[in-house]
N, C-alpha and C positions, 0 to 999 in steps of 0.2 A: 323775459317777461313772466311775472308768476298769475297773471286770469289773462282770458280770454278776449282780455279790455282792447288788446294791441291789435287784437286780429279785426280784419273785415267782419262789422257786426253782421254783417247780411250770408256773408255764409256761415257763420257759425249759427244764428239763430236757425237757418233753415233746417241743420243736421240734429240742434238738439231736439226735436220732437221725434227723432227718429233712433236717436244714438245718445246713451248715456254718460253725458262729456261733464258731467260737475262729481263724478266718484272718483275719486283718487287714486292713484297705481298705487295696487298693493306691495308689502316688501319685497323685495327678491332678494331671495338665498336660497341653500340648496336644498332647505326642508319646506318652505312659503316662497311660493310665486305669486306676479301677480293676477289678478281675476281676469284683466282683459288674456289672458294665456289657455283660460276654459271658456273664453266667449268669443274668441275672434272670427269663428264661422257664422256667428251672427252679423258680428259688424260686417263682413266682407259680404255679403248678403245685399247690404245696406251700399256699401262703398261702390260696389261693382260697376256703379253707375258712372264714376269718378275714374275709371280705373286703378283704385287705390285695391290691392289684397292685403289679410297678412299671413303668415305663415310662421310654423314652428320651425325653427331653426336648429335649434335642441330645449331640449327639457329646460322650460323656465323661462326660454330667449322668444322671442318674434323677429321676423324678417317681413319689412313694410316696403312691398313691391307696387311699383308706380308706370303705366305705360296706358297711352292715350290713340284708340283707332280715328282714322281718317274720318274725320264729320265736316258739315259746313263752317265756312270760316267765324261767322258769326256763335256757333256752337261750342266747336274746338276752343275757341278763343277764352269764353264762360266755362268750360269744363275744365281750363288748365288753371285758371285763376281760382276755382274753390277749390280741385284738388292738390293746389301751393300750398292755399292757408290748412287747409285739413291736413294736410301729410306733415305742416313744419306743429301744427297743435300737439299730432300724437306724439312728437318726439321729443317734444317740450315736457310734456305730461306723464311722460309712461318712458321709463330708463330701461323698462323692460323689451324695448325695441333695440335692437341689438345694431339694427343697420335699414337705412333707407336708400333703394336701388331706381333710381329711372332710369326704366329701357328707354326709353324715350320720353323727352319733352317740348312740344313745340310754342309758340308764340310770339309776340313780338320783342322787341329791346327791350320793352317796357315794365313787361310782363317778367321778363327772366332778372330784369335787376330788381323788382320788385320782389322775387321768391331769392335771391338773392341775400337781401338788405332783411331777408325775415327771418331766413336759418341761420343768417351773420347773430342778429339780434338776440334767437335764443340758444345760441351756443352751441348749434346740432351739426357743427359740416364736421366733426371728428367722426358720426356716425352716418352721414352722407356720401354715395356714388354718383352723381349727377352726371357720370358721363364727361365726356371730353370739355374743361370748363370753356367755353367761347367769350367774346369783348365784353359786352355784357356782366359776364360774372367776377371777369378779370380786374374790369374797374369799379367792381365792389371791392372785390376782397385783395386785389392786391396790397392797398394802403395800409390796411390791419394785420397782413401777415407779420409785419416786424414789431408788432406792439404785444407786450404778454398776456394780453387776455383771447387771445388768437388760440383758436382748440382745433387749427386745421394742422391734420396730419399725414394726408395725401393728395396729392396733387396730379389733377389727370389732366395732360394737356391736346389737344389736337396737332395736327400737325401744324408746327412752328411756324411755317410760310403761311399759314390761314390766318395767324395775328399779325398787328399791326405793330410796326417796331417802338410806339410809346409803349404799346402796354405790354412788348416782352422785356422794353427795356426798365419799366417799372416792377414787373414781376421780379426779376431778377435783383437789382437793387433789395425789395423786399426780402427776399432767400436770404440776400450774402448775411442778413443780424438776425434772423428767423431762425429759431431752436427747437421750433416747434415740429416742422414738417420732417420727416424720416423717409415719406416714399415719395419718388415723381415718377411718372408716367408719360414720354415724349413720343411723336415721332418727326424724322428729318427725313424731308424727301428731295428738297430743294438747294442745288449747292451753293459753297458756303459766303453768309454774305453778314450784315453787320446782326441780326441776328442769332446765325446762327455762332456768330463770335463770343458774345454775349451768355448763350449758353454754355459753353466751353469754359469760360471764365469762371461762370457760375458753378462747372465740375471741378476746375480745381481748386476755389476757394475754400465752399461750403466742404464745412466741418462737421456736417451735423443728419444729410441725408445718406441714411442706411440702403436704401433700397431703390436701384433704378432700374427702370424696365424703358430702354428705348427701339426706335425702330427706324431704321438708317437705308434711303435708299439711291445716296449719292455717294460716289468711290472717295470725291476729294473731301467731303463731308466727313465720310467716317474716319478720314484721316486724320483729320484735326480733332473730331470727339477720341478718338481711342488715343491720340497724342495728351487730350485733359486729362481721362482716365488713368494713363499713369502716373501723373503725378497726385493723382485725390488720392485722400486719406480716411475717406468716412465709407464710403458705397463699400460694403461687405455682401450683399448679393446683387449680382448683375443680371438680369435677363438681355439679350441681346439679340435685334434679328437683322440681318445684313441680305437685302438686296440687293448686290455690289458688285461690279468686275475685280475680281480678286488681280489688282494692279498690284507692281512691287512696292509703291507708296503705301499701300492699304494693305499687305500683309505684311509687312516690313512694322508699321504702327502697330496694327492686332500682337504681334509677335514682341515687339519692347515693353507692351504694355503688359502682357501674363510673363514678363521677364521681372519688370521694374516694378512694378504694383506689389505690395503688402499687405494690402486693408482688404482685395476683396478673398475670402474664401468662400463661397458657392453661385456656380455660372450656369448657366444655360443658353446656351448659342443655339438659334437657329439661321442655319443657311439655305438660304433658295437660288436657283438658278444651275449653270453647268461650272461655273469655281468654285464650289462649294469643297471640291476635294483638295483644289490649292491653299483655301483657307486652314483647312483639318489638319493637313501638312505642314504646315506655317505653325500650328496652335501647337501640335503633337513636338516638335523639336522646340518651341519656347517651353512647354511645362515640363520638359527635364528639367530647366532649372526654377521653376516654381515649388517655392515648399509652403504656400499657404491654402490652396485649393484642394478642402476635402470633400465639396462635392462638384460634378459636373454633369451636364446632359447634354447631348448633341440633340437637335432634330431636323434633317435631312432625308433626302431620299432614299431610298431603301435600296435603289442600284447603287448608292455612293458609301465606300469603304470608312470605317473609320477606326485609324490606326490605333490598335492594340496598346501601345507604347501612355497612351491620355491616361487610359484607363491605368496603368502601369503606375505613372504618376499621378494618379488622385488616391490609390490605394497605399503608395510610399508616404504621402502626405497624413493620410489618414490614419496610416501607423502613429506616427508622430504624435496626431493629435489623442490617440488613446494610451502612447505611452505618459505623457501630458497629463493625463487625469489618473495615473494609476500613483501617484506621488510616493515614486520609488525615492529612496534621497541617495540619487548617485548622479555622476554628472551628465551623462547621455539624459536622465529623465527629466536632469534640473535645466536642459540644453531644450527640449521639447515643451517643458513648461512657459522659459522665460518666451518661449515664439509666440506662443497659442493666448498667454496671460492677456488681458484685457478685451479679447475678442468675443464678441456670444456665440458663434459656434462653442468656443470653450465651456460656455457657464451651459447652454445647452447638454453640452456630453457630462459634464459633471451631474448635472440634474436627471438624465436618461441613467445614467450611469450608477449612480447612488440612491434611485429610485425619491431625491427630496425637492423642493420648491425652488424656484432661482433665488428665492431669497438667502433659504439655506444653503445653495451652492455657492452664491455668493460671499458668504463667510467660512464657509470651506476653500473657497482660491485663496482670500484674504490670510488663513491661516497657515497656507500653503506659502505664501510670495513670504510671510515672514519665518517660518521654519528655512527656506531657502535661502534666504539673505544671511540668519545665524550661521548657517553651515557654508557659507560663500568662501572661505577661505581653503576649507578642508575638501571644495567640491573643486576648487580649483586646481591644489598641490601644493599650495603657500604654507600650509601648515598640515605638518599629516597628522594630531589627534589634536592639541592643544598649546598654548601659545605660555612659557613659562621663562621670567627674563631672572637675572642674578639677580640677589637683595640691593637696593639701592634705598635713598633720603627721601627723594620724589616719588611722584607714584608714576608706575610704569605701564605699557599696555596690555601688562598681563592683567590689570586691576578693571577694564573696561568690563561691563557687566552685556547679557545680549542684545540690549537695544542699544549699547554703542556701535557692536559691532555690525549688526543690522544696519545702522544709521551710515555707516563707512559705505557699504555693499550696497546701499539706493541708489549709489552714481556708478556702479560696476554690473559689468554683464560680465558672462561666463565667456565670451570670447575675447575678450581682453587678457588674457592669461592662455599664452600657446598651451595648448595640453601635449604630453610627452610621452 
């Protein structure tokens, strides 16, 4: 919505004699910010009432923090309903808010699909934390995740058994054509049943979520999600925490899937409990043969061992990945490129690494995959300088110019060609 026409006219009339809501966000860049960024301790002066603050987040940015103390029902109830409409105004208004956090928000159904159906309205849940979404927000916004005007890009869900099987089974539905969302946020506590099937599905279809952070505190459960995990193709960073009897079903899965998996390179396992060291063990002998994880973090107990060997193999990975950006043109480096190529870990090390923008490392890969492809013959041993046939009537392959050759090399990897 572009005025204030949408919102409850009764709380916005209330705040403008007190807050200056018809001036417009100034630009933002990195030489002009905007004004509300030198007056926010006045508004939160104002807001404090509401629970609403804001905060610098860095130079130029605000952080619009949202949390509500225990009052009477009838109170809490009025104080959650203008600080919906106020908190989704400012975010409408001012791009200069970088991110809106509620610690907390209470009230009724009615009330949460109503603040719901209003940050849907003005396009703001890409900059929204709401917290674990519940039923309520689920049958707002499930319906519109698979439609392209959709700007949700992460997704925080409660634990899985707290929803009701329409609305996971609608969530999900939503995901499998959603291109929009890149992170989720689960946890699984309850074992496995048609929901949590559903989710599993949803790991190994979805092509499109970069970033999962789950929390598993069922053996047969984690079974079946670390069995979807190996097959998905998109989750490139994993956060994982297993509250779990390290059964041989369950490290047996944890173990094929850092065997079998290609897509994720950066993990962080947390384990709790006393198998924590059978799992570490299980993990420590599958990443010898892992060559895509160049980062990882354990955190576990501090009496609990964690085997030297992990580390061993995330640093031989990590070799990899820096010989990968060093674009030597020999076959070991065209051997580490073609692994890491398409990954953002990659375009990250390229961009640390050459000090320029992902945009600009991204035309430096690009220039890269196609220097490697010209030289695909010579990197292999098929031709050792140049390809030179006798005079003949037709024309022969020595007359292919370098995007022929390139053009041949897009259906060929460097192991297709024993090296000798």
């Amino acid at each position: 919505m572009s005025d204030t026409a949408g919102y409850d006219e009764s709380c916005t009339d209330q705040w403008k004699d007190q807050l200056d809501m018809d001036k417009l966000c100034g630009p933002v860049s990195s030489q002009e910010t905007c004004w509300l960024c030198e007056n926010f301790t006045a508004w939160n002066q104002v807001m404090s009432a509401l629970g609403l603050g804001l905060e610098e987040s860095m130079p130029g940015m605000l952080l619009l923090r949202c949390s509500f103390d225990v009052k009477a029902e009838s109170e809490r109830l009025a104080t959650t309903r203008q600080a919906s409409f106020l908190a989704s105004w400012l975010l409408f208004h001012h791009p200069c808010i970088q991110e809106l956090i509620f610690v907390a928000i209470d009230g009724s159904d009615e009330e949460r699909t109503s603040l719901a159906q209003q940050l849907l309205a003005d396009n703001s849940y890409d900059r929204v934390r709401l917290g674990p979404w519940t039923e309520p927000y689920l049958r707002v916004l499930s319906p519109v995740l698979a439609s392209c005007r959709s700007s949700v890009e992460q997704i925080f869900l409660p634990d899985i058994g707290e929803l009701s099987l329409d609305s996971v089974t609608v969530l999900c539905n939503a995901l499998a054509s959603c291109k929009r969302v890149k992170h989720l946020i689960v946890a699984v506590r309850q074992e496995p049943d048609a929901r949590v099937a559903l989710l599993c599905d949803t790991l190994k279809n979805n092509r499109y979520i970069e970033r999962l952070n789950i929390e598993i505190e069922n053996a047969d459960s984690a079974k079946e999600i670390l069995c979807a995990l190996t097959v998905n193709a998109a989750v490139t960073f994993l956060d994982i925490t297993l509250r779990v009897t390290a059964n041989e079903e369950s490290t047996k899965a944890f173990s094929d899937m850092l065997s079998r998996n290609d897509a994720i390179t950066s993990m962080s396992v947390w384990l709790e409990g006393e198998d924590a060291q059978h799992f570490l063990d299980s993990i420590a002998k599958a990443m010898a043969r892992n060559k895509f994880i160049v980062s990882f973090i354990s955190r576990v107990d501090c009496r609990i061992y964690v085997p030297y060997s992990i580390l061993e193999s995330v640093r031989r990975n990590k070799c990899s990945l820096n010989r990968a950006v060093e674009r030597r043109v020999d076959r070991r480096g065209a051997e580490c490129f073609e692994l890491f190529v398409g990954r953002p870990c990659m375009m990250s090390q390229v961009s640390e690494v050459a000090g320029i923008t992902d945009e600009e490392a991204r035309l430096k890969v690009v220039a890269a995959e196609h220097l490697l492809r010209e030289k695909y013959f010579v990197l292999t041993g098929i031709v050792r300088s140049s390809v030179v046939c006798w005079p003949a009537v037709a024309t022969q392959i020595d007359a292919l110019n370098s995007d022929c050759w390139q053009a041949i090399a897009r259906y060929l990897r460097l192991n297709d060609v024993c090296f000798q």
